[in-house]
Every structure is written in C-alpha cells, then in structure tokens.
Backbone as a chain_set.jsonl record, in Angstrom:
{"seq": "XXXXXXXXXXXXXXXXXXXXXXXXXXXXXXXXXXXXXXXXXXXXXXXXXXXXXXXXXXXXXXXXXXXXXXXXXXXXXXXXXXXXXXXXXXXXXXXXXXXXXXXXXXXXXXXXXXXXXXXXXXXXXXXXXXXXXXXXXXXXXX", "coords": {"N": [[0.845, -1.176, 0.0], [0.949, 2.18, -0.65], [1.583, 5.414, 0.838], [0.377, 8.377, 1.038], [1.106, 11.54, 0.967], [0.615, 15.2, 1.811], [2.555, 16.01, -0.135], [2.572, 14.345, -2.66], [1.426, 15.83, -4.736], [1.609, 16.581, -8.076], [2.46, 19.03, -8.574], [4.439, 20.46, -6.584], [7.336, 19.503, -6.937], [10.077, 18.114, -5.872], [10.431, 18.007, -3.04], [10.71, 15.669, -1.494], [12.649, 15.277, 0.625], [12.216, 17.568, 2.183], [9.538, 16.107, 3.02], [11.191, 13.792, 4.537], [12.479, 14.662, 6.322], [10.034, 15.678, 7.754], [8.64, 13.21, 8.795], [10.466, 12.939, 10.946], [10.719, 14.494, 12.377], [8.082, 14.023, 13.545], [8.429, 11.18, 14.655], [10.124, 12.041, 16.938], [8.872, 13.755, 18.253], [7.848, 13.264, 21.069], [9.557, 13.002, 22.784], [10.021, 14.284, 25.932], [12.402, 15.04, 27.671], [15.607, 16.834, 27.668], [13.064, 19.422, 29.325], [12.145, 22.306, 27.181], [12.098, 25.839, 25.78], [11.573, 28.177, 23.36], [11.899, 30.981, 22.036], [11.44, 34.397, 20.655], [13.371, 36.652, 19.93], [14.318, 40.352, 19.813], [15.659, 41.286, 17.414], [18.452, 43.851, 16.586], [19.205, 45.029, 14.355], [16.861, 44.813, 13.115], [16.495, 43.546, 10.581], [16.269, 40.678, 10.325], [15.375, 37.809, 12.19], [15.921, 36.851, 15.029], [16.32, 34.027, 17.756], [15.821, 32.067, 20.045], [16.614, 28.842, 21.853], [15.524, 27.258, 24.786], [17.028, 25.35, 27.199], [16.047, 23.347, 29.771], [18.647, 21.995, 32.054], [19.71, 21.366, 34.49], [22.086, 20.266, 37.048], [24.177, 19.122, 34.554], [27.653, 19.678, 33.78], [29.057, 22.188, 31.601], [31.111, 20.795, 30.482], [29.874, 18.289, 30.172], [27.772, 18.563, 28.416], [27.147, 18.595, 24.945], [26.792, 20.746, 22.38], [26.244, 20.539, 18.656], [26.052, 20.849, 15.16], [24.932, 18.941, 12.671], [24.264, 18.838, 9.508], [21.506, 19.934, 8.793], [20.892, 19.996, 10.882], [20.009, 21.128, 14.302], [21.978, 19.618, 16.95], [21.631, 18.537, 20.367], [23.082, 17.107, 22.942], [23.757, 15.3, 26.616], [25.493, 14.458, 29.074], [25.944, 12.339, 31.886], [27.56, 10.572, 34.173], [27.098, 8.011, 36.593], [27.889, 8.112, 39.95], [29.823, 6.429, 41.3], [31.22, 6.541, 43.922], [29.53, 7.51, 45.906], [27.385, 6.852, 48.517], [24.613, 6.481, 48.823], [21.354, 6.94, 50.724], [18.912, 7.684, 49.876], [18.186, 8.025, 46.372], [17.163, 10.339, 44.125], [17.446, 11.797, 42.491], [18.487, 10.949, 39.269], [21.374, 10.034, 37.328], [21.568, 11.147, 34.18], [21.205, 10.706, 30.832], [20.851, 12.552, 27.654], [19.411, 13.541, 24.689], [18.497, 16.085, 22.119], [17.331, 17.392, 19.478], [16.954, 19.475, 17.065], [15.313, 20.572, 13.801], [16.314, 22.733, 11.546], [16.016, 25.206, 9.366], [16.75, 25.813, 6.195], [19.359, 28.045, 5.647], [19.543, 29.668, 8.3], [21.72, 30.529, 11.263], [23.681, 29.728, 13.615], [24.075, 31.719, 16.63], [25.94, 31.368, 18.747], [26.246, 29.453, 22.147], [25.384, 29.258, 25.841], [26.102, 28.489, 29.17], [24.134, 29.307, 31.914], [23.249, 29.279, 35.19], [21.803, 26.87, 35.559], [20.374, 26.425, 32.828], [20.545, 26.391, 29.449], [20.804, 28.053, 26.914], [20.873, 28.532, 23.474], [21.443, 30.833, 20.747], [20.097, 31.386, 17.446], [20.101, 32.518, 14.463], [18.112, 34.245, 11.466], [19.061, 35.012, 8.538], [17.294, 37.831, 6.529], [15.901, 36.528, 3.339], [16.783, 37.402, -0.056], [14.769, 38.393, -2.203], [14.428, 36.209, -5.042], [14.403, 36.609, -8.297], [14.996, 35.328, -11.832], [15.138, 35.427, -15.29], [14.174, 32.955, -17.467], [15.216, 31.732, -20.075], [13.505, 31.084, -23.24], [13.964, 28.984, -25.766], [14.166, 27.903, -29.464], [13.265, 25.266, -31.486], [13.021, 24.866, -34.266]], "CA": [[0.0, 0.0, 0.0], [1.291, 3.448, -0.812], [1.587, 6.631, 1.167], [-0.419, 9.517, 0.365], [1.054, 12.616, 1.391], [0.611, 16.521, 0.965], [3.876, 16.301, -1.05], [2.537, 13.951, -3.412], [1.161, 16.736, -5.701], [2.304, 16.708, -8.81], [2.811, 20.764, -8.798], [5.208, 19.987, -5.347], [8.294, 18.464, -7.152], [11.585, 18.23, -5.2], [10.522, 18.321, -1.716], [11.133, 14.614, -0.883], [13.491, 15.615, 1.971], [10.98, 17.909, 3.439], [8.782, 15.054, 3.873], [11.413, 12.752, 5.221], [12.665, 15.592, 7.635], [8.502, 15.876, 8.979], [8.474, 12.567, 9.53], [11.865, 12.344, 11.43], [10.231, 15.498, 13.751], [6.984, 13.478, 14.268], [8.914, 10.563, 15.792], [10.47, 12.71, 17.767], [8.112, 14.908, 19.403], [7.09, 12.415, 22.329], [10.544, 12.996, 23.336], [10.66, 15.118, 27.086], [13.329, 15.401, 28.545], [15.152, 17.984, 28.77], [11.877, 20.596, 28.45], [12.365, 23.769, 26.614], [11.85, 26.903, 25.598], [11.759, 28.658, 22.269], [11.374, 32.402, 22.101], [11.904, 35.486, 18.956], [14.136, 38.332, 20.773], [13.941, 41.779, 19.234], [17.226, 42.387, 17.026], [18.883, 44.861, 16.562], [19.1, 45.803, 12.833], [15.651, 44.687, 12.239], [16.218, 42.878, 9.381], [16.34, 39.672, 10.827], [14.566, 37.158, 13.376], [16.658, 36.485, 16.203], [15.77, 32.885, 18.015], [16.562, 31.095, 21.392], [16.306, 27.756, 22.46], [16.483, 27.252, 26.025], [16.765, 23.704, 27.722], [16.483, 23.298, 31.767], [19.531, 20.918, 32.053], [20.285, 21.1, 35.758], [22.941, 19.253, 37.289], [24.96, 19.059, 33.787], [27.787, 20.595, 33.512], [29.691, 22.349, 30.636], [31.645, 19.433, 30.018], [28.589, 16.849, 29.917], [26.924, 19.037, 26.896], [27.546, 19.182, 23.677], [26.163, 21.19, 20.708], [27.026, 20.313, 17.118], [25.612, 21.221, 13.765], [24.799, 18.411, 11.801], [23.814, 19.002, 8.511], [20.568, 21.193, 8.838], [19.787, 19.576, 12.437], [21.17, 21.172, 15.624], [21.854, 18.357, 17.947], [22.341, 18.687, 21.902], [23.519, 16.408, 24.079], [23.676, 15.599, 27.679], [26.285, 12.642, 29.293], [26.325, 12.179, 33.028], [28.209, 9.466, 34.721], [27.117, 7.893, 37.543], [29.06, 8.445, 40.868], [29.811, 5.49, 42.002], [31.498, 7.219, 45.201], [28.691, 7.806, 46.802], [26.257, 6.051, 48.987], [22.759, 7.355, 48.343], [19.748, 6.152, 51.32], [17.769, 7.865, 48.761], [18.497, 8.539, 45.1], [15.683, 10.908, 43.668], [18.08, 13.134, 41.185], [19.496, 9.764, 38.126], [21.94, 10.583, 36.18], [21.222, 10.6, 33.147], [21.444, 11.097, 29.012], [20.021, 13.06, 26.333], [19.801, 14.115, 22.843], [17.202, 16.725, 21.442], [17.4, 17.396, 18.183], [15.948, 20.808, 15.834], [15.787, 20.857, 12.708], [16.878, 24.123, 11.342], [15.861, 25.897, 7.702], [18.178, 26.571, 4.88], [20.512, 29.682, 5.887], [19.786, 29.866, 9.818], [22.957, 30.275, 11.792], [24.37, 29.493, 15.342], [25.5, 32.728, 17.089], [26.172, 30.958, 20.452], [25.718, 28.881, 23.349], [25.683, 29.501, 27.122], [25.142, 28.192, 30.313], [23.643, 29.769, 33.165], [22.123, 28.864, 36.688], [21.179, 25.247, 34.521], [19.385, 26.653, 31.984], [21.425, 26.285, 28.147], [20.224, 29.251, 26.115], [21.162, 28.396, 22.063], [20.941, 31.438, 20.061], [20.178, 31.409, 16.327], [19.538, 34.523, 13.236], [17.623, 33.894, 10.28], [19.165, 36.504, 8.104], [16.29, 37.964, 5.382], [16.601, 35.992, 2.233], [16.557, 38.153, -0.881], [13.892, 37.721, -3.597], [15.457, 36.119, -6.405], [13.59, 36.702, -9.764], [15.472, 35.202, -12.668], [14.664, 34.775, -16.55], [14.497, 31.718, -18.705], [15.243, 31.906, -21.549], [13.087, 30.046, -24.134], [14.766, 28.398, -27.186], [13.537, 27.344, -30.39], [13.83, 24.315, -32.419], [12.493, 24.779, -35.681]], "C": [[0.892, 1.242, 0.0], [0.851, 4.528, -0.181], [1.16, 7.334, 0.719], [-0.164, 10.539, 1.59], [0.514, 13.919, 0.87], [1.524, 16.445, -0.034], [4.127, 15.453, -2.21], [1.67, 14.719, -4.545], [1.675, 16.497, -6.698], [2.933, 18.361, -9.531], [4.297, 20.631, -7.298], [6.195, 19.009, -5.883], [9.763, 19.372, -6.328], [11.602, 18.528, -3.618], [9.975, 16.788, -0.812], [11.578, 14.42, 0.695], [12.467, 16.485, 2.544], [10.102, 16.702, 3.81], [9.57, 14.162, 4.915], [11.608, 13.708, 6.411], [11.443, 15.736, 8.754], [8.366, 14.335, 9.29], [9.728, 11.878, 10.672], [11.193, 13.117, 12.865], [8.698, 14.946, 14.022], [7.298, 12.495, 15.027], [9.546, 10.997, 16.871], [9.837, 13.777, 19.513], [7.795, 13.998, 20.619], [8.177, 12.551, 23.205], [10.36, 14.496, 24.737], [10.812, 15.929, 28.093], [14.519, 15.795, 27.377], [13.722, 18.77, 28.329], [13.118, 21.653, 27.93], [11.663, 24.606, 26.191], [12.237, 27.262, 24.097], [11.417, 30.165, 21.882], [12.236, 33.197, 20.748], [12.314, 36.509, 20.332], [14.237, 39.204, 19.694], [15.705, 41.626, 18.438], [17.623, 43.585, 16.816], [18.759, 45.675, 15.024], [17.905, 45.881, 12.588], [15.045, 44.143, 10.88], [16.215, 40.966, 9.678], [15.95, 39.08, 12.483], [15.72, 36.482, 14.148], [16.351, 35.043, 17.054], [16.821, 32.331, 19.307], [16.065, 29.785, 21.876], [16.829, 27.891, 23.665], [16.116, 25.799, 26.651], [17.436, 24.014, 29.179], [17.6, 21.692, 31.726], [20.546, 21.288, 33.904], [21.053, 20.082, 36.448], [23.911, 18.442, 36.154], [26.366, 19.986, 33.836], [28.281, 21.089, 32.081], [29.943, 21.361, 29.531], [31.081, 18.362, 29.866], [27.788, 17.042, 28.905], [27.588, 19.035, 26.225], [26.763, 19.539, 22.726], [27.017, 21.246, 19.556], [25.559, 20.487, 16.826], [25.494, 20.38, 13.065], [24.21, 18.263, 10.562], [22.749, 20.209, 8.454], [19.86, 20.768, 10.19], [20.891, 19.931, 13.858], [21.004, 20.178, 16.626], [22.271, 18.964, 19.387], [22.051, 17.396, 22.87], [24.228, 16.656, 25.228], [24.245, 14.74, 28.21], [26.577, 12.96, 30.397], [26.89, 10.925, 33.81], [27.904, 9.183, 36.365], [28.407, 8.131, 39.061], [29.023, 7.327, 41.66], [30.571, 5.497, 43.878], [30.638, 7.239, 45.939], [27.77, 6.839, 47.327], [25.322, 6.76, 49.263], [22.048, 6.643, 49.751], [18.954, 6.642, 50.773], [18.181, 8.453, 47.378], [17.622, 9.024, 44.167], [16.454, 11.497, 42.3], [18.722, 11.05, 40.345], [20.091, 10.752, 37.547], [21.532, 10.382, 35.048], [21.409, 11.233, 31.796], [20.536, 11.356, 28.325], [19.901, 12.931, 25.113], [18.167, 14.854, 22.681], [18.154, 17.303, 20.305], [16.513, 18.398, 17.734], [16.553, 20.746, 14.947], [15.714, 21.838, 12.042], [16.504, 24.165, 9.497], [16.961, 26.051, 7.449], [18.709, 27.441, 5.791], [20.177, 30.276, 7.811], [21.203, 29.114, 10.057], [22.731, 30.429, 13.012], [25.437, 30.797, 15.51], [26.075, 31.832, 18.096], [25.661, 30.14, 21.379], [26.252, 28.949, 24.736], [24.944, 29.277, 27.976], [25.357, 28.782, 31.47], [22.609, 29.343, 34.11], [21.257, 27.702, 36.216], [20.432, 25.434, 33.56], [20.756, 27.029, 30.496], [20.581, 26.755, 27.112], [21.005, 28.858, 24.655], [20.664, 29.611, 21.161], [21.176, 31.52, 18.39], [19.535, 32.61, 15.463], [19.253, 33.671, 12.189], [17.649, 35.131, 9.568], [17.857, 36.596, 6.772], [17.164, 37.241, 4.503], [16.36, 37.226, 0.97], [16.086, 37.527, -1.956], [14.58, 37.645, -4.726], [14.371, 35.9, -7.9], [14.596, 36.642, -11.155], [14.72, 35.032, -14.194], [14.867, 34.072, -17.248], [14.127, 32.154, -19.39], [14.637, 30.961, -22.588], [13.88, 29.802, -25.919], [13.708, 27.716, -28.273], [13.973, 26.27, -31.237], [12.989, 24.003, -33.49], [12.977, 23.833, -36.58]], "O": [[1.721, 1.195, 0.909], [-0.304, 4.841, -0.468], [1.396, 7.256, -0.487], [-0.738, 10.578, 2.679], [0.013, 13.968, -0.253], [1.1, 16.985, -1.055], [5.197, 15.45, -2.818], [1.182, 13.932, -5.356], [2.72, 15.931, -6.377], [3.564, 18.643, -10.55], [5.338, 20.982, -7.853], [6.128, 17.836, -5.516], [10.197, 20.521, -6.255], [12.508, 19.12, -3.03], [9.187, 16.729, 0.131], [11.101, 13.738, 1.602], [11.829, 16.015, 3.485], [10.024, 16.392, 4.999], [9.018, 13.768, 5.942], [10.931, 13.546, 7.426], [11.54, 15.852, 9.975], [7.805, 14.226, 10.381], [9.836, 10.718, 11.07], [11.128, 12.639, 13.998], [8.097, 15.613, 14.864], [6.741, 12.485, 16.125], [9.522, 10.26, 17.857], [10.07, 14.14, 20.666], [7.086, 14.758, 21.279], [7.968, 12.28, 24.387], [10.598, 15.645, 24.364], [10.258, 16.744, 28.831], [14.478, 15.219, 26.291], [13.32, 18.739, 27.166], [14.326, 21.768, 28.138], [10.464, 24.336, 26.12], [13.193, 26.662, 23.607], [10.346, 30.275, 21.285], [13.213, 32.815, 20.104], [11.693, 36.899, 21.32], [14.238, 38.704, 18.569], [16.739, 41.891, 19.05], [16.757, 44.45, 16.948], [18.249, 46.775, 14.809], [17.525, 46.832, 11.905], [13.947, 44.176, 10.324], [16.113, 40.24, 8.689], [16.138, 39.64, 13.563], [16.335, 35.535, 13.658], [15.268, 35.017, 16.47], [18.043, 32.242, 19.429], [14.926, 29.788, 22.341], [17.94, 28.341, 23.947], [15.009, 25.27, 26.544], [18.479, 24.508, 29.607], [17.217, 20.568, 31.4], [21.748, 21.374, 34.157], [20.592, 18.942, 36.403], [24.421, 17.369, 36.479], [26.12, 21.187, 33.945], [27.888, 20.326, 31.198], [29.465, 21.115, 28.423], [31.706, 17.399, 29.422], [27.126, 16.135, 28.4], [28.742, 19.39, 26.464], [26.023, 18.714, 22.191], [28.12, 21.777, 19.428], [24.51, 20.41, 17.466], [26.137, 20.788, 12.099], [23.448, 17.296, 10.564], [23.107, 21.333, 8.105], [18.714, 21.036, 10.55], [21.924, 19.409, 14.278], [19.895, 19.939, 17.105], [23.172, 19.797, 19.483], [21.009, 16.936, 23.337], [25.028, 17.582, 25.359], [23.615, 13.705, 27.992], [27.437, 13.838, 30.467], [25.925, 10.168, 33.915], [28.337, 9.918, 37.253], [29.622, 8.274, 38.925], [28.267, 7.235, 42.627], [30.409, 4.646, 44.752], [31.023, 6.868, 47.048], [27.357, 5.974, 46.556], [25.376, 7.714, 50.039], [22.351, 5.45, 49.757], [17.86, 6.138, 51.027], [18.569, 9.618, 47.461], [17.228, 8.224, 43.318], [15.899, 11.561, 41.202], [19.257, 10.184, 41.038], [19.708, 11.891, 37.279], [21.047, 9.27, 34.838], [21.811, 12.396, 31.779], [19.506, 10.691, 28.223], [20.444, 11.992, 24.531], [17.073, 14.382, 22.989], [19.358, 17.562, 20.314], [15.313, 18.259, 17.974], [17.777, 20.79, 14.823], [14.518, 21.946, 11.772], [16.73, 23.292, 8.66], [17.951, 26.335, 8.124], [18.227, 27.37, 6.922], [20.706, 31.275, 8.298], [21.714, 28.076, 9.636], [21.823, 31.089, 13.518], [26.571, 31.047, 15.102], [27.271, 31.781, 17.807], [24.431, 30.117, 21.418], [27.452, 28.736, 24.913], [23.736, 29.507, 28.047], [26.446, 28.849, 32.04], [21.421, 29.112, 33.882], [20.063, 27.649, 36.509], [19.661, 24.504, 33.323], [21.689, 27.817, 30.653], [19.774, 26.053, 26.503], [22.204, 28.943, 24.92], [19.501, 29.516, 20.769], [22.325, 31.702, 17.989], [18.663, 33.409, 15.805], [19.856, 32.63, 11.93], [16.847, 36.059, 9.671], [17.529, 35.583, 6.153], [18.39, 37.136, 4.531], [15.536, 38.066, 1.33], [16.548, 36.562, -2.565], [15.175, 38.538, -5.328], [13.745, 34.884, -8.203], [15.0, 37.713, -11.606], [13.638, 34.445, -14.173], [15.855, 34.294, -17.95], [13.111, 32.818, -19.593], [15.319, 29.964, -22.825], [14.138, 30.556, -26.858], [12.668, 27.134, -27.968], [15.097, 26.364, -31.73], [12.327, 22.969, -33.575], [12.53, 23.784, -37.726]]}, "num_chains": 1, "name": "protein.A"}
C-alpha cells in the first residue's frame, strides 16, 4: 500500500526531503526530557529574526553538553556518569542522558551557546533571504 502525502502533488516536485525531515520530527516529538523553551528576541538591525532555544539541564555541567551542527539539524547532548562514590539512602536526582534534536531551515545560523544557573540558552539569526527573480530563456527548435 502506498503513502499519500501533501507532497505527493504533482505541482510539489523536489521536496522529498521535506517530507522525510517531517516525519523524522513526528517521531520525535514524544521525546521530554530535557523541556524547553523557544522564544523570537527583538534584534537589533531589524532585518532579521533572532531565536533562542532554552533547555532546563540542571545538574549538567559544561563538560557533559555538547552542541554540534549536523547538517541542517542542531543536535544537543547531555552525558552524566554515575558516581559510584557515593552512597545514596535515597536517590531521587538519576543521572542521566540526552539528545534533542531541531531541525533548522536553509541559511539559519548558530550565534552561540551559554550556560547559566542550569538553563542552556542556544541562540540562532535567520538573516532575510533576498527575492530572487530570474529569466528563462526560451529556445527554439524549428
């Protein structure tokens, strides 16, 4: 049996990868941990949308995150190691491991990432794109 998406239009050619990308972020969504945040901050020039992810990652530190860029998907991860030092009579906080995953449009960039008081703020710019209006040229074959 065959799939029937929106993106089987036949006016909708070449947006394959958008479909696989929506169904990569529908398995996904059931995912969490960590929560977050997603907010538009005011820029400065005004020509462009400013963007923050923020993830409550308490009890990580620095060195237990990582953000990378993979292709058009920002990845963050979270790696805590148990402490085997310790003797717990109650262990309420686990250590424990992440990964959240956004997937990011064409031409958005990564200014930065920083952590404060457990909270890992990711900021990204979506600079304006500029309307591109080209002309084909039609040919004749007489």
């Amino acid at each position: 049996m065959s799939r029937l998406s929106g993106f089987s239009s036949p006016f909708m050619l070449g947006f394959d990868e958008i479909e696989r990308v929506l169904d990569r972020i529908s398995k996904g969504a059931n995912e969490g941990y960590p929560p977050y945040n997603i907010e538009r901050l005011s820029s400065d020039d005004n020509q462009s949308d400013v963007l923050r992810i923020t993830l409550a990652v308490a009890g990580f530190t620095r060195d237990q995150l990582d953000v990378t860029l993979e292709e058009t998907q920002l990845v963050i991860r979270g790696r805590q190691v148990d402490d085997t030092d310790r003797n717990y009579l109650h262990r309420g906080i686990a250590a424990r491991q992440f990964q959240r995953t956004f997937v990011l449009a064409d031409g958005i960039e990564i200014l930065g990432a920083e952590l404060k008081d457990g909270l890992l703020a990711i900021d990204l710019v979506r600079p304006l794109m500029d309307r591109i209006i080209k002309k084909i040229n039609i040919t004749s074959t007489d």
